[in-house]
N, C-alpha and C positions, 0 to 999 in steps of 0.2 A: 256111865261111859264104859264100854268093853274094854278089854285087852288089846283088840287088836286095834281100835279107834286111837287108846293111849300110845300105843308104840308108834302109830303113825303122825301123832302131834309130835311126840319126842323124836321122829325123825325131823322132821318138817320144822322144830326149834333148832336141832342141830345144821342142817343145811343153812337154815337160817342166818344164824350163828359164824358158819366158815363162811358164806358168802359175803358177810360183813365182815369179817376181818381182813376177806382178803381183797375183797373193795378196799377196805381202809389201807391197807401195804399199797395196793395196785395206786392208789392215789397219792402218797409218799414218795415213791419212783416216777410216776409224772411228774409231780410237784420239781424233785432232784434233777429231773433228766432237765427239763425246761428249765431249771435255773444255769445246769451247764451247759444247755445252748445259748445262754444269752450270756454267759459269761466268754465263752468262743467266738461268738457275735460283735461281742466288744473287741476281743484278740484281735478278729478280721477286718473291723475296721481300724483298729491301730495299725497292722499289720500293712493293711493297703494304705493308709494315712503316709507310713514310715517308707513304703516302696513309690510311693508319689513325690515323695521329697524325695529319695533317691535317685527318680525320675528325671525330678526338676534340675537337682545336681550334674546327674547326666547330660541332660540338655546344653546347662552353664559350659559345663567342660565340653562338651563336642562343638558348643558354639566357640568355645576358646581355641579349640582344635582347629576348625574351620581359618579363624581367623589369622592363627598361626602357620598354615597352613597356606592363605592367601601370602602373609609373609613372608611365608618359604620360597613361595613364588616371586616373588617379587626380589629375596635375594639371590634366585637362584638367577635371575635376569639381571640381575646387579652383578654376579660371577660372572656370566659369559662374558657381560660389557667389559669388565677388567680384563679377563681371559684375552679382549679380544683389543683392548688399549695396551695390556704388556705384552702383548703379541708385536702389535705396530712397533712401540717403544724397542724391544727387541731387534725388529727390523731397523728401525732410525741408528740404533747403538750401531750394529753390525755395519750401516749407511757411513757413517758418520768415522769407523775404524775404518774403512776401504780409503775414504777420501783422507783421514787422515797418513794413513799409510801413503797415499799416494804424493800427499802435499810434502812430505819428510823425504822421499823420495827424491822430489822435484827440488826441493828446499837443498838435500845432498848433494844435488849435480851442480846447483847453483853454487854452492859455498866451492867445491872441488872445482869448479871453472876457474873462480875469483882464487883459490890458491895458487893455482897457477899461473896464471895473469899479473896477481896481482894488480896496482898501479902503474906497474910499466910501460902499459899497454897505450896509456894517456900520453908518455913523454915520447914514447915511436912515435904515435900520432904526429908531434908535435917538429920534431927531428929529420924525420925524415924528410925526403924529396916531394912527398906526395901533393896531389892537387889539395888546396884548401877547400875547396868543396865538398873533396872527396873526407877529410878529415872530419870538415864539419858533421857527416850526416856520420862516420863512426862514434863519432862522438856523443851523438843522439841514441844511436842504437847502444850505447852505455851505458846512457843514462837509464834508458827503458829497462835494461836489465837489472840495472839494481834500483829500479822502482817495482816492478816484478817478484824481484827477491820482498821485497817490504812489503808486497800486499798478499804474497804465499805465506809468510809470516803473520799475517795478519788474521788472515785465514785460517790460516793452522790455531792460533789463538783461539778465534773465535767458535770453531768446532772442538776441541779440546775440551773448552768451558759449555759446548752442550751436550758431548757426551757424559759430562761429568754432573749435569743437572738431570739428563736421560736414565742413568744407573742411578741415583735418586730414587728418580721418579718409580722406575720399575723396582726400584726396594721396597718402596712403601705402598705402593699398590700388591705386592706379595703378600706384605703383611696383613692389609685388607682383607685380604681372599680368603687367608689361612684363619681370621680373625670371624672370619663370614661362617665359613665352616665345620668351626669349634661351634659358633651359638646357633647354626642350624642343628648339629649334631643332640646337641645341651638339648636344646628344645622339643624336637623331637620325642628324643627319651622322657621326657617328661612326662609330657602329652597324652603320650600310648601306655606305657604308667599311669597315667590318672586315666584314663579311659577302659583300661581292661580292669582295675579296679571298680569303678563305676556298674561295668557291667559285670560281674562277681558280685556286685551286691544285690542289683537287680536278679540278677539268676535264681541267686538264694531266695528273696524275697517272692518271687515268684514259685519255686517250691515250695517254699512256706503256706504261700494264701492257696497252693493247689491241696496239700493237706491238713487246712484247716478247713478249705468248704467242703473235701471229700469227710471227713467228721462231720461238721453238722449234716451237711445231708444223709451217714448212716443215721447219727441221732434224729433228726427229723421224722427220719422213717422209722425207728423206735418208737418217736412220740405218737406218729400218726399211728402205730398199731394199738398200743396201752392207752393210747384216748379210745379206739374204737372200741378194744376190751372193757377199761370203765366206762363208757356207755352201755354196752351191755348190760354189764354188770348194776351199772345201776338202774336202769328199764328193770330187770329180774327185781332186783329191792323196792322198786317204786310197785311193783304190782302185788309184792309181797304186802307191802305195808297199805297199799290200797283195797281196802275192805268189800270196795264195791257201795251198790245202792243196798244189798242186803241178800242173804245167801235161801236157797229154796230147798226145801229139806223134803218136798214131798212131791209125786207125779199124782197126772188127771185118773180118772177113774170112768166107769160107766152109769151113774149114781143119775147124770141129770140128761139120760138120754132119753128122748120124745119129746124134751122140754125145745120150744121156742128160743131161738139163739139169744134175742134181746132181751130173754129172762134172765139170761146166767154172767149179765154183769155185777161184778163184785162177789163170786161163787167159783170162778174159773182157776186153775192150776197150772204154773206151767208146766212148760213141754220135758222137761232135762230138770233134774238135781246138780245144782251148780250155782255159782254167784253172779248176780247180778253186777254188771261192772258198769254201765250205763244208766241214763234218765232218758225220756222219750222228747226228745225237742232241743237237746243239747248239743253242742258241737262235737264234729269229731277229730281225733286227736290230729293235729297238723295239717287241720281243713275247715274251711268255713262252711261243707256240707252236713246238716242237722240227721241228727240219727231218727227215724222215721219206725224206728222198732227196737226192742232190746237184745244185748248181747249177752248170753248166758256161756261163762265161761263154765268147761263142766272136761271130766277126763274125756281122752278118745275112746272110743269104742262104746259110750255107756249110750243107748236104750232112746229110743227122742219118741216122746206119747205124744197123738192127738188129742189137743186140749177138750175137745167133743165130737160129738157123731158129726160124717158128714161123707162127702165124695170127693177122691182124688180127683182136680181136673190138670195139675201139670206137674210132673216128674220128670226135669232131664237137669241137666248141667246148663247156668246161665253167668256170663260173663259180670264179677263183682259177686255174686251170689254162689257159686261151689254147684255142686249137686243140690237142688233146690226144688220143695216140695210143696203145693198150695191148695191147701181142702178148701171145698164151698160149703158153706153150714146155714145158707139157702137167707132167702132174704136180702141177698146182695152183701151179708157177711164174709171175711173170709179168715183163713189163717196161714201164714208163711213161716216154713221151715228152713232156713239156708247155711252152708257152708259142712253142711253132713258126710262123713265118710261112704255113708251105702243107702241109699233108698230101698226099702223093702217093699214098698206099695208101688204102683203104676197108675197110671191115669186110667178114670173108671169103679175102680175100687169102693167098696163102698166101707165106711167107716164106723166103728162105733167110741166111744168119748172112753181113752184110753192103751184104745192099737200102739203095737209099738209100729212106726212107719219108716224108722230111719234110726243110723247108728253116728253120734258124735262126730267130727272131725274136723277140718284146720282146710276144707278143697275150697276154690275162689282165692287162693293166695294170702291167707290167712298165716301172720303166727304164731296163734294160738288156737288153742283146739274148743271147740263150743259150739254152740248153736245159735244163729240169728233168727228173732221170732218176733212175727209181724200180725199185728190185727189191722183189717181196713174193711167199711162200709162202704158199700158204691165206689170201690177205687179209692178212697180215700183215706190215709194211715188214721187211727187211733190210739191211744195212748193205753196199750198192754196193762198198765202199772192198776190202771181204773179198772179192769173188769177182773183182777185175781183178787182171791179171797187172801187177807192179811190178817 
């Protein structure tokens, strides 16, 4: 082994080397980051568990609200009606001093007659000259008046003892009102108390669950980057430690040119110095289409031989294939070059077992940089693996 072959293993172990450590850290910090999203995960669903009951609380109380609220109503119609019964009462008292004032009145005039008069009045009746007729009907008219006097009396009683049930009544319908309006007041306060509390809690709860999902969503987007990083990173290790089918250390020559193509199976070389990473009939990676040729991973820029003599018949760019090269080596033989940085031959050309025809590369949407190399009879793929000398 040379010098420079050793220095390039001892590069190639060292790369090696960091890109496994630091795959293994990079997997560590997923591992971390994802256990602190689900431990946040859990936060936000207590989080929202605890602002649902808050919720629900809120609901309780605004529905206690409401219905306190209809009660409010209901006393505050219960107020007018009294408003509007000590109002009357008011009116009836006010009623009830006019006429008593007036009956006390009438009752004064009546007693100040009869002082005057007194009884006397009976014995003139009686005394004098007058017609008996005429006495009898004063006589009536005396009686009426202190029957009169006895039922303005009577009266005056009788209103007296409803004013005096009236002022009662408008005491204690006062006290109702003012009674009404203390427990509107009481209640009230409460109410709106327990409701701006209610929503202070919600508030906060709601800030809460706004930066706890703005967290997981930067964390998520963390994870989603250091997953796509360890992917990478491990595609890079998985190809590292993938060997391939087996690596090719030597190019074609001009050794078996004039020979009959059907001669030089199990004699042939491939195209590129590089490894084999495929089998000819095996699936391709994250596709059920069979690979119909092999992939020779190999650096850019290195050198791509005609595996034998023959003539270019197609050199351009094809869609899945890159810059793509196809000699005929006659007999309905052929051989394909694809996914190459530069074609150097052109359709026509004529070949012999060796030309360099093309330079390494990654064109077709590749990758990785390499050469795709195809054997087919009459159209039909062959298995590369059978006609190289091993």
């Amino acid at each position: 082994m040379t010098t420079l072959s050793r220095h390039a293993l001892l590069l190639c172990i060292c790369l090696t080397a960091g890109i496994n450590s630091t795959h293994a850290l990079q997997q560590e910090e997923l591992d971390n980051l994802r256990k602190h999203i689900s431990v946040l995960q859990k936060e936000l669903e207590k989080t929202s568990e605890s602002q649902s009951e808050a919720t629900d609380e809120l609901r309780e109380s605004e529905r206690a609200i409401s219905n306190s609220k209809r009660k409010l109503a209901e006393l505050s119609l219960q107020h007018r009606a009294a408003d509007q019964t000590l109002e009357k009462l008011r009116q009836q008292a006010q009623q009830l001093e006019t006429n008593i004032q007036n009956q006390q009145a009438m009752l004064s005039k009546l007693l100040y007659q009869q002082y005057l008069g007194g009884k006397q009045e009976y014995f003139k009746l009686l005394l004098n000259n007058h017609d008996p007729d005429q006495a009898a009907r004063e006589m009536r008219y005396y009686e009426y008046i202190t029957r009169s006097r006895s039922t303005w009396l009577n009266m005056l009683r009788v209103n007296l003892a409803q004013l005096n049930e009236v002022v009662q009544q408008t005491q204690q319908k006062s006290g109702e009102i003012t009674a009404l309006q203390a427990e509107e007041n009481a209640q009230q306060k409460i109410l709106e108390k327990d409701r701006l509390a209610r929503q202070q809690v919600i508030s906060q709860f709601a800030q809460q669950l706004k930066q706890q999902r703005h967290e997981i969503g930067r964390l998520q987007r963390d994870e989603n980057r250091l997953s796509q990083l360890i992917a990478k990173l491990s595609k890079m290790l998985t190809r590292q430690k993938d060997k391939g089918v087996f690596n090719n250390d030597k190019l074609p020559d001009n050794r078996f040119d004039g020979k009959p193509f059907e001669q030089l199976k199990g004699k042939l070389t491939l195209p590129v110095m590089g490894e084999v990473v495929n089998k000819f009939g095996s699936a391709r990676p994250d596709s059920t289409v069979l690979w119909r040729g092999l992939m020779l991973r190999a650096a850019n820029g290195q050198p791509v031989k005609s595996v034998a003599a023959g003539r270019v018949v197609f050199a351009d760019w094809l869609r899945g294939f890159g810059n793509l090269l196809i000699i005929d080596h006659g007999k309905g033989y052929m051989s394909l070059y694809g996914n190459n940085e530069t074609l150097y031959k052109q359709v026509g050309d004529i070949l012999r077992g060796g030309d360099t025809v093309a330079a390494v590369g990654n064109s077709g949407g590749n990758e990785d940089s390499g050469v795709y190399f195809e054997l087919r009879h009459r159209g039909e793929p062959i298995d590369p693996l059978k006609w190289i000398a091993r």
